[in-house]
C-alpha positions in Angstrom: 150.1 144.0 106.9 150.3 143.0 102.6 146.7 141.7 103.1 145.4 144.9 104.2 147.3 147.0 102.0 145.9 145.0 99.4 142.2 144.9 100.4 142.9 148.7 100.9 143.7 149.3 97.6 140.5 147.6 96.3 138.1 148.6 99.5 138.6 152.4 97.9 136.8 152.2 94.8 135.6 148.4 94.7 131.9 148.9 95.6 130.4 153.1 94.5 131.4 156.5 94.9 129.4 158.6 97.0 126.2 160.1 96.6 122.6 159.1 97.9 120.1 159.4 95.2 116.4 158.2 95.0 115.2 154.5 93.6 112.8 154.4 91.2 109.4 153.3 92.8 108.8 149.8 90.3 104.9 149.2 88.9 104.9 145.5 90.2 102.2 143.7 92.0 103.4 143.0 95.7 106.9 145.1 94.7 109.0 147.7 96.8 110.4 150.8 95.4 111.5 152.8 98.2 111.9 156.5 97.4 114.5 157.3 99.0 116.4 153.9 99.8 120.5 153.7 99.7 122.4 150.9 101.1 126.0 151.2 102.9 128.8 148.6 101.2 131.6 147.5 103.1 134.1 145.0 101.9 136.7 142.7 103.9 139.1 140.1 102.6 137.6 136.4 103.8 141.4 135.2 104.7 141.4 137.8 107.7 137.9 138.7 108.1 138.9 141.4 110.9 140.0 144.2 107.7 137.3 146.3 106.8 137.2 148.7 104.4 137.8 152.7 105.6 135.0 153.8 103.5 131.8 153.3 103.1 130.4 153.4 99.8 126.6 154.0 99.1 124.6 151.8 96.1 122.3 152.9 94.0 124.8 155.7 93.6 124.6 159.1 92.1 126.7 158.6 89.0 124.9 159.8 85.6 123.1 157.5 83.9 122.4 155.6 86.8 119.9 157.4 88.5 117.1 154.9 88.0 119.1 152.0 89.4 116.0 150.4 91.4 115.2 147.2 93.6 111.9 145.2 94.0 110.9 142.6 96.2 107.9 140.0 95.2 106.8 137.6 96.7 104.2 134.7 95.8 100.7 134.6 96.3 99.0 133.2 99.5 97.9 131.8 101.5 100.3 131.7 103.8 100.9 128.7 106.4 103.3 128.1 109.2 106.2 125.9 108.2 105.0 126.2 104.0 108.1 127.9 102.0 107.2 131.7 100.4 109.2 132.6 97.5 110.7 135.8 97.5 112.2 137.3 94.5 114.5 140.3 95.1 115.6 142.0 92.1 118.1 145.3 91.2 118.4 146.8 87.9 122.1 147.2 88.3 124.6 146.4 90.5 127.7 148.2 92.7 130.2 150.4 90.6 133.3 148.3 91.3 136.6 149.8 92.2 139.4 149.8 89.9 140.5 146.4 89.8 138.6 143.6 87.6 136.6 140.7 89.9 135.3 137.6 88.9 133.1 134.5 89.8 130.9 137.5 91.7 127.8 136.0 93.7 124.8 137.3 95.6 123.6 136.1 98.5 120.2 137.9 100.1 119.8 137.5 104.0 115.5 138.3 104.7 114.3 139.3 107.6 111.2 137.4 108.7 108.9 139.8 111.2 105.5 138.5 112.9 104.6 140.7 115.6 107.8 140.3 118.3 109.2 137.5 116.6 111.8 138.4 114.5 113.5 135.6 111.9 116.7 136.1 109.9 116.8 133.7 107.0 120.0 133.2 104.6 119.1 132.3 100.9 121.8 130.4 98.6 124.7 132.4 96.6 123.3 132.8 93.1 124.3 134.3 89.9 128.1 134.3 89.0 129.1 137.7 86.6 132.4 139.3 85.9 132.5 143.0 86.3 135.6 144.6 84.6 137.6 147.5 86.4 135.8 150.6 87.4 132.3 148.8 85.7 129.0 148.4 87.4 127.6 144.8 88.2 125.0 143.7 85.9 121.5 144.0 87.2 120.6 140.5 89.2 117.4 138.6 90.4 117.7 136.3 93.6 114.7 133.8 94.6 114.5 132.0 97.8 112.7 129.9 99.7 111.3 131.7 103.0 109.5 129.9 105.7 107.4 131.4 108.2 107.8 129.9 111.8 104.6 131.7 113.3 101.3 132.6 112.4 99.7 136.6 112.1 100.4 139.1 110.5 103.9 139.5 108.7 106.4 141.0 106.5 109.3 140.6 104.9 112.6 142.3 104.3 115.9 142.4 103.1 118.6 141.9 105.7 121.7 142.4 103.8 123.0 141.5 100.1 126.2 139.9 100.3 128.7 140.0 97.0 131.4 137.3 96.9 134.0 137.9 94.6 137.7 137.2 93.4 139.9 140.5 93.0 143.8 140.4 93.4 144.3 136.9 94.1 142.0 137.5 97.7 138.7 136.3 97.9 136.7 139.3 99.2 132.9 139.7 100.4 130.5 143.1 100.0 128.1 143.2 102.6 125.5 145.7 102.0 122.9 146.8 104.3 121.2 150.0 106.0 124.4 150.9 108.2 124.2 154.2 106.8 125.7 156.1 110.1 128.7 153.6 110.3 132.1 154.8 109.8 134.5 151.6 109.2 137.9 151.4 110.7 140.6 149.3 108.7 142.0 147.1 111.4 144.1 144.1 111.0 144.9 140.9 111.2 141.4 141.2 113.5 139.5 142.7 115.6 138.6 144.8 117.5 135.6 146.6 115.3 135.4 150.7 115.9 132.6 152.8 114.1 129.4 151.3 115.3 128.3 147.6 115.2 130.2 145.5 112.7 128.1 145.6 109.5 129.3 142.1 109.0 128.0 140.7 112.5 124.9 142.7 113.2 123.5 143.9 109.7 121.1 147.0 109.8 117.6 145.7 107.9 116.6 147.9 105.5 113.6 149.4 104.4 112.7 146.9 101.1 110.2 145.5 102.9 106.8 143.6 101.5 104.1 142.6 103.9 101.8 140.0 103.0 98.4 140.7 101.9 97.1 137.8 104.1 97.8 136.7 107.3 100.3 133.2 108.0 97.5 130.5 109.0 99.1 128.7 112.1 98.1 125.3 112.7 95.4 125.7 116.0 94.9 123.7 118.6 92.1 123.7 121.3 91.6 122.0 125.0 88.9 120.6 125.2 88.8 118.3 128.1 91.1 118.0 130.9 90.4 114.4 132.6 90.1 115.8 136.7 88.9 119.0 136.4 85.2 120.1 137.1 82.6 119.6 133.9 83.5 122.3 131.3 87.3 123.5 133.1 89.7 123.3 129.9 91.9 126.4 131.4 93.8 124.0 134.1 95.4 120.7 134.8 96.6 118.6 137.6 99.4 116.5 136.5 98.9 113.7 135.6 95.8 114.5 134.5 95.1 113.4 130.8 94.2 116.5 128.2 92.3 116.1 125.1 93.0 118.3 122.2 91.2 119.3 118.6 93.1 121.9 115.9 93.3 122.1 112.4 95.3 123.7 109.7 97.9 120.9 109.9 100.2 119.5 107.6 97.7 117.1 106.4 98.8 113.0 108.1 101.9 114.7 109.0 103.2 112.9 112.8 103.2 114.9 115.8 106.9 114.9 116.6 106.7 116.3 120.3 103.8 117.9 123.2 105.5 119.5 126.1 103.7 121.5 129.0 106.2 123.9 130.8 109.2 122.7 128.6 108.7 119.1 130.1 107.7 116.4 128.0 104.3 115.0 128.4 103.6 111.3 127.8 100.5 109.0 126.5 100.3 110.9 123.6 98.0 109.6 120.9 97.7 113.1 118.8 97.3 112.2 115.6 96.4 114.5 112.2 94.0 113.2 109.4 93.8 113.9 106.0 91.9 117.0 106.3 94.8 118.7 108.5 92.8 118.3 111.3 94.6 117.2 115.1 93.0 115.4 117.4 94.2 113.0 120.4 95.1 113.0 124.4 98.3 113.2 125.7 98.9 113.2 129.7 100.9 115.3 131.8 103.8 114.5 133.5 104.4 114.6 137.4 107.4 116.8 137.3 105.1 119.6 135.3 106.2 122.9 136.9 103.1 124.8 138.5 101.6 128.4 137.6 101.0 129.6 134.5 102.6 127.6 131.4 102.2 126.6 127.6 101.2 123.3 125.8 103.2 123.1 122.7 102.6 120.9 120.1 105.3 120.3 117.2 104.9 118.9 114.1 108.4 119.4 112.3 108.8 123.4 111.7 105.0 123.8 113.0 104.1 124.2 116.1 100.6 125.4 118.4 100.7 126.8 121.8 98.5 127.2 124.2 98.4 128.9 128.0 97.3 126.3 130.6 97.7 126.8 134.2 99.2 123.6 136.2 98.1 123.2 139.7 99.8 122.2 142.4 99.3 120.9 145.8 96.2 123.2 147.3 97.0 125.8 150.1 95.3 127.8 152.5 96.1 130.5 154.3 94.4 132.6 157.0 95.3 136.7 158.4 95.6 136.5 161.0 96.9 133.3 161.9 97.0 133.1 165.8 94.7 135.3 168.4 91.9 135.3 171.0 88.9 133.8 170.8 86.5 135.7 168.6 89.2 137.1 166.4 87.7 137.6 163.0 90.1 135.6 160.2 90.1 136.4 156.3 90.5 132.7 154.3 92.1 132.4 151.3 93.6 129.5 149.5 95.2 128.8 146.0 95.6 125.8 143.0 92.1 124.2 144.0 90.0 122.9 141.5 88.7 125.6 139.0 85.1 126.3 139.9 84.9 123.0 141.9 82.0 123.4 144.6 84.2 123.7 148.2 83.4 123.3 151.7 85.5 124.9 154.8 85.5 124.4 158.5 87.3 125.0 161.4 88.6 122.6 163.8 90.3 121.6 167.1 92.4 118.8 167.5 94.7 116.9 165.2 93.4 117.6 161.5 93.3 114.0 160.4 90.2 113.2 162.2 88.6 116.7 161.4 89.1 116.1 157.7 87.3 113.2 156.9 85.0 113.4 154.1 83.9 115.0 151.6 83.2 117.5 153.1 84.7 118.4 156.5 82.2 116.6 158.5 83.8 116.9 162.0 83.9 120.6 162.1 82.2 123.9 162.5 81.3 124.8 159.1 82.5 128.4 157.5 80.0 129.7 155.1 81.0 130.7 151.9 83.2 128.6 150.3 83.5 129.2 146.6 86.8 128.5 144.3 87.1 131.2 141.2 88.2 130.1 137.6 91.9 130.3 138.6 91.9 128.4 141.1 91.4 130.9 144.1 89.7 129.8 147.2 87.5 132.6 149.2 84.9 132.6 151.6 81.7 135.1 151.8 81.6 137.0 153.8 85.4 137.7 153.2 86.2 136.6 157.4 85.0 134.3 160.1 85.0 134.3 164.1 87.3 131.5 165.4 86.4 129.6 168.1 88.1 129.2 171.5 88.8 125.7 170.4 90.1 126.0 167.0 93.3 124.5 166.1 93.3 124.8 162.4 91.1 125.5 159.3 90.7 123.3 156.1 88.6 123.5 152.2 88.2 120.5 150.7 86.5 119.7 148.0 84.8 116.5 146.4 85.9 114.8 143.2 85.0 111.3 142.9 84.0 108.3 145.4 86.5 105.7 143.6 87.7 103.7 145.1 90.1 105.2 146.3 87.6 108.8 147.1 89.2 112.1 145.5 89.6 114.9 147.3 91.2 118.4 147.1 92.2 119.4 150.6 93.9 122.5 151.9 94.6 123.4 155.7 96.3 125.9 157.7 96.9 126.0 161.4 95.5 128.9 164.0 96.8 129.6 167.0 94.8 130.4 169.9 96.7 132.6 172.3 94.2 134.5 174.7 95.2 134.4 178.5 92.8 137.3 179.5 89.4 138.1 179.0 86.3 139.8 180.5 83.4 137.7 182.1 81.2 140.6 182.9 80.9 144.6 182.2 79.9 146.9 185.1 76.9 146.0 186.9 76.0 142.7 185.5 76.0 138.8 186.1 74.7 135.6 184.9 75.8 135.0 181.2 78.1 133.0 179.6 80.9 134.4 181.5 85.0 133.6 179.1 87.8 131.4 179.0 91.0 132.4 179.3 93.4 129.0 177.5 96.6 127.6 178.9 98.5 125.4 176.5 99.8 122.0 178.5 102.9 119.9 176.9 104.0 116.3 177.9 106.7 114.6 175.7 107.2 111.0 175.9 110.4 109.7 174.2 110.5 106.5 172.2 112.5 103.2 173.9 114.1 100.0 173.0 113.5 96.7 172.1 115.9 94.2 174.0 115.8 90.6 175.4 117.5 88.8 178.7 117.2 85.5 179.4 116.8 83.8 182.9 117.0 80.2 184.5 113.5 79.9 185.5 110.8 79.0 183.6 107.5 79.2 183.4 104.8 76.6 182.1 105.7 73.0 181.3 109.4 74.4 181.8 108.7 75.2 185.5 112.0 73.3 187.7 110.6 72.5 191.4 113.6 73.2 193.2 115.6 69.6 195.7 116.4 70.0 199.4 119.1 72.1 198.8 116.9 74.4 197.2 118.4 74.6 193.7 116.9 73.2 190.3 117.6 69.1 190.4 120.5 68.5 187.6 122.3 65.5 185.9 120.1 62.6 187.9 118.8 59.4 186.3 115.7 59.3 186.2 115.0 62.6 185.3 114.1 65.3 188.1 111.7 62.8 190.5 111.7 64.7 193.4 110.2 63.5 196.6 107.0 64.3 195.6 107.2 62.2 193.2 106.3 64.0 190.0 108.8 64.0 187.3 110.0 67.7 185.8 112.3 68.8 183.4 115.8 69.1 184.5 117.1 72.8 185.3 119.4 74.8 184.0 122.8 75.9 186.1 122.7 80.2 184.1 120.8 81.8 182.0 123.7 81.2 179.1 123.5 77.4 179.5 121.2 74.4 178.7 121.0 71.3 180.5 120.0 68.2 178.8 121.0 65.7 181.4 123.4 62.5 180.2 122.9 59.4 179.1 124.4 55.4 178.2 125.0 54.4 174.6 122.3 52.0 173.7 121.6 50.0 170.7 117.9 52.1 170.6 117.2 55.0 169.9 117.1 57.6 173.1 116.3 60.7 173.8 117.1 63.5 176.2 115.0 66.7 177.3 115.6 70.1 178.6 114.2 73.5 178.0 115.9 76.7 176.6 115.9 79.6 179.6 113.3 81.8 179.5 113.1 84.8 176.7 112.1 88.0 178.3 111.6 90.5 175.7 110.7 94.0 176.8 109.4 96.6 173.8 109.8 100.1 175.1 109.2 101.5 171.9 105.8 102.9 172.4 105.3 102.8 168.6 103.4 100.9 166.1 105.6 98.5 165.3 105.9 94.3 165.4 109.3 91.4 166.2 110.7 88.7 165.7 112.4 86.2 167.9 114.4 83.6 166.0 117.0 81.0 166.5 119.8 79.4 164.9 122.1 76.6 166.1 125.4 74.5 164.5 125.9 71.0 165.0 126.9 69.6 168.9 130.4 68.2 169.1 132.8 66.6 171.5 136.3 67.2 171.7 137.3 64.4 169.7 135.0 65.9 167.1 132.2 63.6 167.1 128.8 65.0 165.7 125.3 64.8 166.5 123.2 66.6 164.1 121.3 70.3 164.9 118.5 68.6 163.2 118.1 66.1 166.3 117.2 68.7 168.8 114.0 70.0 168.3 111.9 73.1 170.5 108.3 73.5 170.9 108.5 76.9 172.0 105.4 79.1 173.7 104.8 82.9 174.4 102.7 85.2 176.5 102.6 88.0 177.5 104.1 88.2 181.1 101.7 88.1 183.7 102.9 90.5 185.9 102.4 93.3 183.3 99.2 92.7 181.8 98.7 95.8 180.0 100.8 94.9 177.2 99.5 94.9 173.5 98.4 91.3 172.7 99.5 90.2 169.0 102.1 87.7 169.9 102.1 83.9 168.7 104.0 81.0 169.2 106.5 79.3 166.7 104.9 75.8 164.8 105.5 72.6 167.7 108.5 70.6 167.1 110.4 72.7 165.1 114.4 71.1 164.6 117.3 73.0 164.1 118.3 72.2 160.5 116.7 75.4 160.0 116.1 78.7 161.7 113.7 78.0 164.0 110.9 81.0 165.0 110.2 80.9 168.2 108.1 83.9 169.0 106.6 86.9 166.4 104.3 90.1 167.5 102.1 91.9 165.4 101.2 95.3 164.9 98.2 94.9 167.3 98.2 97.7 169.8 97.2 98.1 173.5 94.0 99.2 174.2 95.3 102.0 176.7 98.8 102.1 175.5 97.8 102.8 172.1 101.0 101.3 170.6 103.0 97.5 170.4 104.8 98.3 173.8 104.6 95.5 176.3 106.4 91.9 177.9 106.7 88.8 176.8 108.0 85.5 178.2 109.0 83.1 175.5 110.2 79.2 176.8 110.2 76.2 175.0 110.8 72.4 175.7 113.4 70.8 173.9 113.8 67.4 172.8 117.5 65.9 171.7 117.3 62.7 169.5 120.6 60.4 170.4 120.9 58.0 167.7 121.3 54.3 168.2 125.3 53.2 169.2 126.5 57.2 169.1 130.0 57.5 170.0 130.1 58.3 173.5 131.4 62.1 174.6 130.6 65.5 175.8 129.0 67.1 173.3 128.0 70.6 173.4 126.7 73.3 170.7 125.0 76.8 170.9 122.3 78.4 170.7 121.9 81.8 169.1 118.2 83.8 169.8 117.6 86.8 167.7 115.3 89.5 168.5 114.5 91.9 165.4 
């Protein structure tokens, strides 16, 4: 409470008594003498900036021999450029009355007001002068010049904001704000806010009328599309991101850099905009793919100066048709947006899927649609403004050509239409022949997807093939090898489908071999897809159960595939694993491409995979029982 009692006691006479009077009009080229122009002063004590004087005191006042108290604002000769400083002199033939106490170290600061059209700029020149105004005197008369920068070009003027006075009375250190808040009635409130009476004069200043506008308009630096890299020959008014935009200006600062481009607030890359020694811009810079769509602006900064310019970014093409289902013969307006500005266009309908249909440029598998045509924004229409669909139709497309590459450009754009007519009318009262009509009736099959798998059995097929003994199973563990009566020798057989037979043997000083064969791979893909696999297999060293070793590298597979013969249809594409492959490594025994059936259309089918395997027994090997595993991967 001492604060404000104190900045009470200098609020009441510190700034003018009251009185409006009339400011001397000034003879100065580019000067303002309004004649009828009084500013409001309020005063608050910096420590707590919430007390506000209770009165408002007006300045010029009305106190004799102060009538022709005046202010003038000048500023210097154009031209006038975006981001060049203007200086502004604003100058008053006296100052406020002050109040009863003597201040001292007193500074003016001038706030401007910078206004171009909607833009509006406040700009805050530097504290200037210091004078000492004694008890009850008025301020000296005082001239303030500041540097004011324009931030856009056109037509503009400038005006003073406020006039702040800074100033020691009492110990406090108290400011003056005066401005055009003529209506405001301040309300001393302390240690803060809040502020009654109208905005806070301190916060939101009222601009007054001292007001110069410039004889010339502020030059902005330009700058011009003149090319946009995908766009159809003379189309500067859109882009496709990431298309690649040249540019040409001028009234630059002359070899200044360009510090930034952006097109819809993002920035774009690739850019080589550079400014000569003239002031004059030219370069590329290229979009980038996250550009938002529609209607945006290329800016271009250079420091405090910038250009814009409207583009519109296009996005995907569309089309779109009303109505978008009926009978036969319905007649169907076409539209479609974000194709190529005033690109030639093509349109068709078609039934089917619309891959096939849109092959091109144009549509070529299609009933054409007369009267495609895209407008300078992008628009797609068709002349007349509707077409008849056809009983067949299953959807509509636009395209249009842009280059051959490779890869061929083009812009496409489809919809779907449904055809839903179940009745119609073959003939009308006494007639016959014609063409008669077709009524439609949608059919639906769905097919689910599948799996991949593999079993193995213990019999085999090709040079794996076991003939059976007397007993009727596979012949097993006999020396010589599997010479049945017939006398041809065969592989030995395998007991399950889990486990290999390799027959036995006696240690001998040479090196011996035994052979066997893995059990047949089926592998069944039920997929019905388009896709290929892998058959693989792995396998550690063989051991006995003292822990003797023979290494995986001595057993080695020839393996062979087909496709089984008792399901012929299957997609062809398989192949074989290299001949006398050893374990040391994974071993591939079987692989299927992407080739599809003929009639299946997909990679579905049955394979047999089997393989011969030879086991290398190493001269004087410790006798035992050994055994390992094999592990066959399907993927």
């Amino acid at each position: 409470m001492r604060i404000r009692n104190k900045l009470a006691g200098v609020a009441a006479g510190a700034i003018a008594v009251s009185g409006i009077v009339a400011v001397a009009l000034p003879t100065a080229a580019n000067a303002f003498g309004p004649t009828n122009n009084t500013l409001k002063c309020w005063v608050h004590d910096n420590t707590t900036p919430g007390d506000i004087s209770s009165t408002a005191a007006s300045w010029p006042d009305g106190t004799v021999g102060h009538t022709t108290n005046g202010a003038t604002l000048t500023v210097s000769a154009g031209p006038y450029t975006v981001g060049t400083p203007i200086t502004v002199t604003n100058t008053y033939s006296e100052g406020p009355k002050n109040g009863p106490f003597a201040v001292t170290g007193e500074t003016s600061t001038v706030k401007y007001q910078i206004t171009q059209g909607a833009n509006v700029t406040i700009v805050t020149g530097t504290p200037q002068n210091s004078f000492s105004v004694g008890a009850g005197g008025y301020g000296p008369g005082f001239t303030n010049t500041d540097p004011v920068t324009p931030v856009f070009p056109g037509a503009t003027s400038i005006s003073v904001y406020s006039v702040d006075f800074n100033a020691t009375a009492l110990g406090l250190q108290v400011t003056t704000a005066c401005n055009a808040n003529t209506g405001n009635t301040a309300t001393v409130v302390a240690p803060g806010p809040p502020w009654t009476g109208g905005p806070n004069p301190f916060v939101t200043p009222t601009v007054t009328t001292i007001t110069e506008t410039l004889a010339t308009n502020v030059i902005g630096p330009s700058a011009t599309v003149t090319a946009v890299s995908s766009q159809f020959a003379g189309v500067t008014s859109a882009v496709r991101p990431p298309d690649t935009v040249t540019v040409t200006g001028n009234t630059w600062t002359a070899s200044g850099a360009i510090t930034g481009v952006t097109v819809g607030g993002i920035a774009a890359t690739a850019n080589t905009l550079v400014v000569d020694g003239s002031g004059n811009l030219t370069g590329t810079f290229t979009t980038a793919a996250a550009t938002p769509t529609g209607n945006q602006n290329i800016v271009i900064n250079q420091g405090t100066k910038s250009a814009t310019v409207g583009i519109r970014v296009l996005g995907a093409p569309t089309v779109s048709l009303s109505p978008n289902s009926g009978a036969p013969s319905q007649s169907v307006t076409m539209t479609g947006t974000n194709f190529d500005p005033l690109r030639p266009a093509s349109a068709v309908q078609c039934s089917g899927a619309p891959g096939p249909c849109t092959v091109g440029p144009p549509f070529n598998n299609g009933t054409a649609i007369a009267g495609a045509a895209v407008d300078a924004n992008g628009a797609l229409t068709i002349t007349p403004s509707t077409f008849t669909v056809l009983a067949t139709t299953t959807f509509v497309g636009a395209s249009q050509f842009v280059s051959a590459g490779p890869p061929p450009v083009n812009r496409i754009g489809t919809a779907f239409f449904t055809v839903t007519s179940d009745a119609c009318t073959a003939q009308t009262g006494d007639t016959t022949g014609g063409s008669g009509c077709t009524t439609l009736q949608g059919i639906n099959a769905l097919i689910n997807a599948g799996n991949l798998k593999q079993q193995a059995f213990n019999t085999n097929l090709g040079s794996c093939v076991y003939a059976p003994n007397a007993s009727g199973q596979p012949y097993v563990g006999t020396a010589p090898q599997n010479v049945p009566a017939d006398g041809v020798t065969r592989l030995i057989g395998n007991r399950t489908s889990t486990q290999i037979n390799l027959g036995y043997l006696t240690v001998s000083s040479a090196v011996q071999t035994l052979t066997g064969c893995i059990n047949r791979v089926h592998v069944t893909d039920q997929r019905g897809g388009n896709f290929g696999w892998s058959l693989t297999a792995t396998m550690p060293n063989f051991t006995d159960a003292a822990a003797h070793t023979i290494a995986q590298g001595a057993l080695a597979i020839t393996p062979a595939c087909g496709i089984d013969p008792l399901v012929p249809l299957s997609a062809a594409g398989v192949t074989a694993g290299g001949a006398a492959q050893t374990f040391a490594s994974v071993v591939t025994l079987c692989t299927k491409d992407t080739t599809v059936g003929v009639q299946s259309q997909s990679t579905a089918g049955e394979y047999d995979i089997t393989g011969p395997l030879t086991l290398t027994v190493p001269q004087f090997q410790h006798y035992g029982d050994y055994n390992s595993v094999i592990s066959i991967k399907l993927v």
